[in-house]
C-alpha positions as CSV (number, residue, x, y, z in Angstrom):
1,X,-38.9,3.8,-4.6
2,X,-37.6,3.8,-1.3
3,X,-34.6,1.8,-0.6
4,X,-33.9,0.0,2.8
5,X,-30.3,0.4,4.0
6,X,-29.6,-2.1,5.9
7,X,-26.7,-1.5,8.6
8,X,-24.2,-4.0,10.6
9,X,-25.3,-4.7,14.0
10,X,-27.0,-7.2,16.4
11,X,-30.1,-8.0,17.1
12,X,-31.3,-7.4,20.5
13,X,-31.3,-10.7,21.6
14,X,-27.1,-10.8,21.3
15,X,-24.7,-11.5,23.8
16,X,-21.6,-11.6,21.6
17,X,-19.3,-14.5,21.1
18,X,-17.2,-17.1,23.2
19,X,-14.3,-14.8,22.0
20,X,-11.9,-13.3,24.8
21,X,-12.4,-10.0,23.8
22,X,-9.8,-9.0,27.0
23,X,-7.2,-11.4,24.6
24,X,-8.4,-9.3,21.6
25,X,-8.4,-5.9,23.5
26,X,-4.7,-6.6,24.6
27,X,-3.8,-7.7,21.2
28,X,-5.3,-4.6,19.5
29,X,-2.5,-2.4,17.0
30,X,-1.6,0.6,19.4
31,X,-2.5,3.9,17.9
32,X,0.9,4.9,16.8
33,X,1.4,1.4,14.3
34,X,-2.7,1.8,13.3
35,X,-1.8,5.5,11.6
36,X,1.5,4.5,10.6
37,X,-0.7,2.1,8.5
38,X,-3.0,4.3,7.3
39,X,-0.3,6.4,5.7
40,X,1.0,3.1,4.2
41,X,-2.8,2.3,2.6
42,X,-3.3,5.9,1.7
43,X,0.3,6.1,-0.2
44,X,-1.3,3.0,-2.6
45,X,-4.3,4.8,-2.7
46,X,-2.9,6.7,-5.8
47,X,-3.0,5.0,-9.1
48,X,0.2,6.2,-10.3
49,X,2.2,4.9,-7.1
50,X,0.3,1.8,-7.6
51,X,1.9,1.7,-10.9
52,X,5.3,2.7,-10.1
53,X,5.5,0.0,-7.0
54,X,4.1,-2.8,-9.8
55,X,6.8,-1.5,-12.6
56,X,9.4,-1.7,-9.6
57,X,8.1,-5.5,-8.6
58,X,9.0,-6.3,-12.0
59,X,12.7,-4.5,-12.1
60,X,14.8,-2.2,-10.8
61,X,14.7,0.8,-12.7
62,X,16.1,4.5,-13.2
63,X,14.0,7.5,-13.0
64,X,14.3,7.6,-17.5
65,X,13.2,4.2,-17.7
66,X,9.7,4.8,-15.5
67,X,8.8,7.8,-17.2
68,X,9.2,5.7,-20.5
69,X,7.2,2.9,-19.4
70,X,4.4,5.4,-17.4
71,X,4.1,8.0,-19.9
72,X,5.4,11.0,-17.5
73,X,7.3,13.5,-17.2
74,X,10.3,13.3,-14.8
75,X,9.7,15.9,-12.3
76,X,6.0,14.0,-11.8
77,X,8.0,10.7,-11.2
78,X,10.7,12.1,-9.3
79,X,8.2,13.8,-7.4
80,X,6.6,10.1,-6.4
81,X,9.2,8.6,-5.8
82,X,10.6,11.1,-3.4
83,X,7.0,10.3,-1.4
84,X,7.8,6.4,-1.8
85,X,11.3,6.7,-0.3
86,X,9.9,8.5,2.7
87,X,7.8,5.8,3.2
88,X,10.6,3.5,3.0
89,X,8.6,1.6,0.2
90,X,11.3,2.0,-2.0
91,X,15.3,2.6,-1.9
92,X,17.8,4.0,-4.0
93,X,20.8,3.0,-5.5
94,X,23.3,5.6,-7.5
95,X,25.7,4.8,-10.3
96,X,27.9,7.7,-11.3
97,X,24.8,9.8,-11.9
98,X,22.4,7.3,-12.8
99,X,20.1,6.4,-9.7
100,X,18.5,3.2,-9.9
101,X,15.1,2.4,-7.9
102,X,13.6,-1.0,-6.6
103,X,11.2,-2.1,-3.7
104,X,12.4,-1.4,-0.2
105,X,12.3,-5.0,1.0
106,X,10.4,-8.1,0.2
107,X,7.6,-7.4,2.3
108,X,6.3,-4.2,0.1
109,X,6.5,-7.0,-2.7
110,X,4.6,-9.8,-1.2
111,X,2.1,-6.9,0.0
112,X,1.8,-5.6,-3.7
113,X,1.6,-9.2,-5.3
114,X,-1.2,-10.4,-1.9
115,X,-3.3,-7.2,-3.0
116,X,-3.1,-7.9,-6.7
117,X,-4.5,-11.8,-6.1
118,X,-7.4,-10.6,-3.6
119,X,-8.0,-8.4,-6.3
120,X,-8.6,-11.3,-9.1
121,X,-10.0,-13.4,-6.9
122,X,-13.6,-14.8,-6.9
């Protein structure tokens, strides 16, 4: 059986809309921020950063305490959070030799949490 793909576009009789489109043009995200945010949606592409953000909304914890509650080893967690930190999605804070992690800001947070409701939404 063949299947008909059907595909996004307008029919021929389309004008477009009342929008601006010079107001949305102007408006656009310039190149630099639109990759910038790519990284940031590739980096949460990865199941196991997903995780380590989600464990982090929850608490700030050490690099012991996420390979307990992840199941890894440490060089595999160190290893991601090194990547997160680059990405300024999360900081660090050391005591004596003990270095805790947590979220960056609040706005990683309200990201993670606005991605988990789409998600469970109907």
């Amino acid at each position: 059986m063949v299947e008909k793909i059907m595909q996004d576009a307008c029919d021929d009789t389309c004008d477009g809309t009342e929008a601006d489109l010079s107001l949305v043009k102007d408006n656009m995200v310039d190149d630099t921020a639109a990759s910038d945010m790519a990284d940031l949606f590739k980096t949460l592409g990865d199941p196991t950063r997903v995780k380590i953000i989600h464990a982090l909304t929850l608490s700030e914890l050490c690099v012991h305490d996420l390979t307990q509650v992840l199941g890894m080893g440490q060089s595999a967690v160190s290893h991601q959070l090194r990547f997160l930190r680059n990405l300024r999605i999360v900081k660090r804070r050391k005591v004596g030799k003990t270095v805790f992690y947590s979220l960056d800001d609040s706005h990683v947070e309200q990201m993670f949490i606005q991605t988990l409701q789409h998600l469970k939404h109907d």
